[in-house]
C-alpha positions, 0 to 999 in steps of 0.5 A: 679267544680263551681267557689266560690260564694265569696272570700276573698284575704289579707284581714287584719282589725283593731281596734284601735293599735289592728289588727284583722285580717291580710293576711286573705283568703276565700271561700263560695261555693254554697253548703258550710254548713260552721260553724264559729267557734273561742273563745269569741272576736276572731272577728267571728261577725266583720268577719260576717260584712265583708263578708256580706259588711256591714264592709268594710276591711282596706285592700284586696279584696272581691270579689262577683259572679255578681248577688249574694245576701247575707242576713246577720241576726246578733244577735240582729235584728233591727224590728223597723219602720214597722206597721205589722209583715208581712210588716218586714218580706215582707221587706226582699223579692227581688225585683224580688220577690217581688208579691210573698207576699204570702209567708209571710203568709206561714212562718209566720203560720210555726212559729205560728206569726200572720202577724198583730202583731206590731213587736215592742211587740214581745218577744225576742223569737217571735222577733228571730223568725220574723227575722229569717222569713224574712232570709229565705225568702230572696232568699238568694244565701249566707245566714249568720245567727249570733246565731240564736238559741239564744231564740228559743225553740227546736221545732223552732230550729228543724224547722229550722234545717229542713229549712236550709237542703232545702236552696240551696245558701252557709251557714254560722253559728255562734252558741253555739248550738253545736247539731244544728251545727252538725245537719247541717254543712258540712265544718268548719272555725276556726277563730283562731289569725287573720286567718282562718283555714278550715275543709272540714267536719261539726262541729262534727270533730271540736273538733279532728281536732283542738286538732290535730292542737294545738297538733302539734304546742306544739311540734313544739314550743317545738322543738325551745324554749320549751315554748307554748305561753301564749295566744295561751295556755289561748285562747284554754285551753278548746278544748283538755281538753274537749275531755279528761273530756267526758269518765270519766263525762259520766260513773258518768252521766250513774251511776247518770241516772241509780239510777235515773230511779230506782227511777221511778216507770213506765217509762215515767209516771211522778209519781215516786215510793218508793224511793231506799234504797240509796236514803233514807233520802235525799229527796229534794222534794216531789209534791204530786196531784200538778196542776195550771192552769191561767185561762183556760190555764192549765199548770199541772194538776194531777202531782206528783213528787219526787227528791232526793239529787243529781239528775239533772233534765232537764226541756223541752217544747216550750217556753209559755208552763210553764217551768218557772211557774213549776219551780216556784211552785217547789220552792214555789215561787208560790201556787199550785190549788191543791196539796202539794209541801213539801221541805227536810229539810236545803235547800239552793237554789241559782235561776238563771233566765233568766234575770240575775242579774243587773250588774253596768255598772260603777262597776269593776269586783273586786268591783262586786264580793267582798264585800270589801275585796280581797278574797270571798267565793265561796260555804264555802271557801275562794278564792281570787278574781284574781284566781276566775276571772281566773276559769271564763276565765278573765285575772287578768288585767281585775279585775278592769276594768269596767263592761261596757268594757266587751263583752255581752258573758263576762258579762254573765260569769261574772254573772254566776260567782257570782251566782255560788259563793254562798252558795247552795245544790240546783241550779236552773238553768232558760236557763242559755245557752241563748246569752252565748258564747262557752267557757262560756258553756264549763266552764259552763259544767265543773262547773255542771259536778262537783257540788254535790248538786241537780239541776234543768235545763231548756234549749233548748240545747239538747246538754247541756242536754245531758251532764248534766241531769239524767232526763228530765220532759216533758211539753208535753201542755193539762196538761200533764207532763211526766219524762223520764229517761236520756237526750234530746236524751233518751227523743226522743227514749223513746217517739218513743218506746211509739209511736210504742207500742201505734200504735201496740196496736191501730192496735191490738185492731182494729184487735180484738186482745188482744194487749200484752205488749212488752216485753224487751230482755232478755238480751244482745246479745253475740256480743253487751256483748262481745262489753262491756267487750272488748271495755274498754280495746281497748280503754286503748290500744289507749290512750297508743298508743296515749301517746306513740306517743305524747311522741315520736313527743316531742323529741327533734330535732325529726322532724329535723333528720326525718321530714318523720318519724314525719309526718308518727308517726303524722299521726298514732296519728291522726288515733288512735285520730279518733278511740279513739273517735268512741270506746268511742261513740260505748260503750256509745251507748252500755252502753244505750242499756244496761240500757234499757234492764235492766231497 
């Protein structure tokens, strides 16, 4: 087995009377695909520095194969000090490499930039993108890339995904991005209080492994004083309960995509139908013949659409296209060309766009949030302030301190907070998941998961989407926008069947044949029918099997008297974890396949 490309021995950090880091150990192999993973200021970008050498350690050792190079591209890129675009991203060639300029220009056309732009007039997504050039082409053997989603449309982060799957050095990602961490990554690192756990598997395993391991301390610290300790309980409050909300959000997402694709009269044409008889009188909007164009630029043209109360619309395309410009128009921020955009009647629309509001750097957190008082309203009710703070994952010790003490991912929540507090049947939501860190996005989830009015979503995350929406429009560029029923990932499968039909059809009609439309199944096979009678009640079985288990590693003094019994009944648990998890994925997949055939 080759020799690690780096290590990291004892290593301890810290700031101020605060250690971040102690006794800390580490390893990047040549192959390592490694997702860095901890809450929101656990020091996952100071670790980052640290095996990058930009930050040098209090103490221990690190230790770099002779030859090595690492490229570290943290979160916010510093493009300055360079006339074109191509000398920025030419500055991160080797010296070894450095007659082989032409390559610039080729990932440079794989990004759609033009090598003379001054990098100092790029927007945050061409500047993310610039800069995520130059990493590349780096010749990196280990290559350390901090959010590099952050800004970028699902298409460059496709492309990169498909970059990254090519490079040949060690890897290591901190991203929000959940799919394209599980897309790529093979081996996680959890950052969790000053030291680093890992995880010979990707991201996908994250969210069992971890739960295991809290699990486990719970009944370890069970066994000595009966109480979990406070931080470790705030700091991962989130990773057990987000496992156990899935099944339950997604049967209610299933339903709400269900009655959504009812209500489109042709699947994937982006005019809807009469509306259902469940649906009748709560017509949220309805555009009739809409287009705009800006210029010669046409953004929709001939687009007709309907939502109802209760839908959650999730809004897709490469940035530029005119997501935002169609939000607009939904609302009324801007006139149509042609066409007719008519809202129900007693809306309320709370708009978050991607600027965010303007937070007073100087203000508390208390003052930026009240009017005055200790409590506010949060949509019609009355909470205090401290317990609101507290459902956005602040301490009550942070209430009055300064906005400016807070964490980019902080002030982000912090924002979300007060916009979430007013008054509103209808959300609209402009890439909320931009520079927001994991929990935020996990309470994000939760918040959306539960809101009964109408929402409308632009994001890049697919898996947000995939949570979230019941249907997604599809600005698909010539003018053209289509609604698909279900997430990012029934987006794929619908456009993929569409393909396949229209090549078929194409081949038939070459061949001078009448091409006949496809027809559906009739109906579900025996075995996938029998999967979704039977499937409900395996998994019932598991989670008392689970809870049994859970029940028994509590007792008290159990693992004293048999420390072999308790790894034996833990390892069962584990197992019944993992199958619980499969069970669940294999009856959402039959749940969609049901609903395609049905539909």
């Amino acid at each position: 087995m080759a020799p690690p490309l780096l290590t990291i021995t004892d290593m301890a950090l810290r700031f101020g009377e605060n250690p971040l880091f102690d006794g800390m150990e580490l390893s990047i192999g040549e192959r390592d695909r490694i997702s860095l993973v901890g809450r929101n200021g656990s020091g996952k970008s100071t670790l980052m520095k640290v095996i990058s050498g930009s930050v040098e350690a209090d103490r221990g050792e690190r230790f770099l194969q002779p030859g090595c190079h690492v490229t570290y591209l943290d979160q916010e890129p510093d493009l300055s000090g360079f006339a074109t675009l191509h000398d920025y991203v030419a500055s991160g060639l080797t010296l070894a490499a450095e007659d082989e300029s032409y390559r610039v220009d080729i990932i440079l056309e794989d990004i759609f930039l033009s090598p003379d732009l001054d990098p100092m007039t790029l927007s945050g997504g061409e500047a993310r993108r610039a800069a995520l050039a130059r990493a590349l082409i780096s010749d990196a053997d280990i290559l350390l890339l901090d959010e590099p989603t952050n800004h970028l449309d699902i298409a460059t982060i496709e492309w990169l995904e498909a970059s990254l799957k090519d490079f040949r050095g060690g890897l290591v990602i901190i991203s929000h991005d959940r799919t394209f961490l599980a897309n790529v990554t093979n081996t996680t690192f959890w950052l969790d209080r000053g030291r680093v756990r890992r995880l010979d598997k990707g991201f996908k395993h994250f969210d069992e492994w971890s739960e295991t391991i809290l699990e486990q301390e719970r009944v370890e610290r069970a066994k000595l004083d009966k109480l979990i300790d406070k931080e470790t309980d705030w700091s991962h409050k989130g990773i057990t309960a987000r496992r156990k909300r899935n099944m339950g959000r997604m049967r209610a997402l299933w339903a709400l995509r269900e009655q959504r694709a009812g209500q489109i009269a042709v699947t994937g044409q982006a005019k809807l139908g009469l509306e259902s008889g469940k649906a009748a009188g709560k017509k949220v909007i309805e555009a009739k013949n809409i287009s705009k164009s800006f210029g010669d630029n046409v953004i929709f043209d001939d687009f007709s659409l309907r939502i109802m109360r209760g839908d959650r619309i999730g809004i897709i395309g490469p940035n530029g296209v005119g997501k935002t410009t169609l939000l607009k128009v939904l609302t009324k921020q801007l006139t149509t060309d042609t066409g007719s955009v008519i809202h129900g009647t007693n809306l309320k629309i709370t708009f978050l766009d991607q600027k965010r509001t303007s937070l007073d750097e100087e203000q508390t957190l208390w003052d930026f949030l009240s009017d005055g008082g200790d409590h506010l309203m949060v949509r019609g009710h009355s909470k205090h302030i401290i317990s609101y703070l507290k459902d956005f994952l602040f301490d009550a010790g942070q209430a009055r301190s300064p906005v400016s003490s807070l964490s980019g991912g902080e002030k982000n929540r912090l924002v979300l907070a007060k916009s979430l507090a007013l008054p509103t049947n209808f959300l609209i939501l402009d890439e909320p998941t931009n520079d927001l860190d994991m929990d935020t996005l996990d309470l994000l989830q939760d918040m959306l998961g539960e809101y009964d009015g109408t929402l409308i979503l632009v994001s890049h995350d697919r898996d947000f989407l995939d949570r979230i929406v019941t249907s997604s429009l599809v600005l698909e560029g010539d003018g053209k926008v289509t609604e698909y029923p279900g997430g990012y990932k029934d987006y794929i499968r619908q456009r993929a069947n569409r393909k396949t039909e229209e090549a078929l059809a194409s081949a038939q009609k070459k061949a001078g044949k009448v091409a006949a439309p496809q027809k559906r199944a009739a109906k579900l096979s025996f075995k996938h029918q029998h999967g979704l009678e039977n499937i409900p009640k395996e998994i019932a079985a598991l989670e008392k099997n689970i809870a049994k288990y859970q029940a028994k590693l509590a007792e008290t003094g159990f693992y004293n008297k048999d420390p072999e019994g308790f790894h034996k009944i833990n390892t069962a648990m584990e197992q019944a974890q993992l199958g619980l998890a499969a069970k669940e994925e294999e009856w959402l997949e039959l749940e969609l396949l049901r609903e395609e055939i049905q539909g």
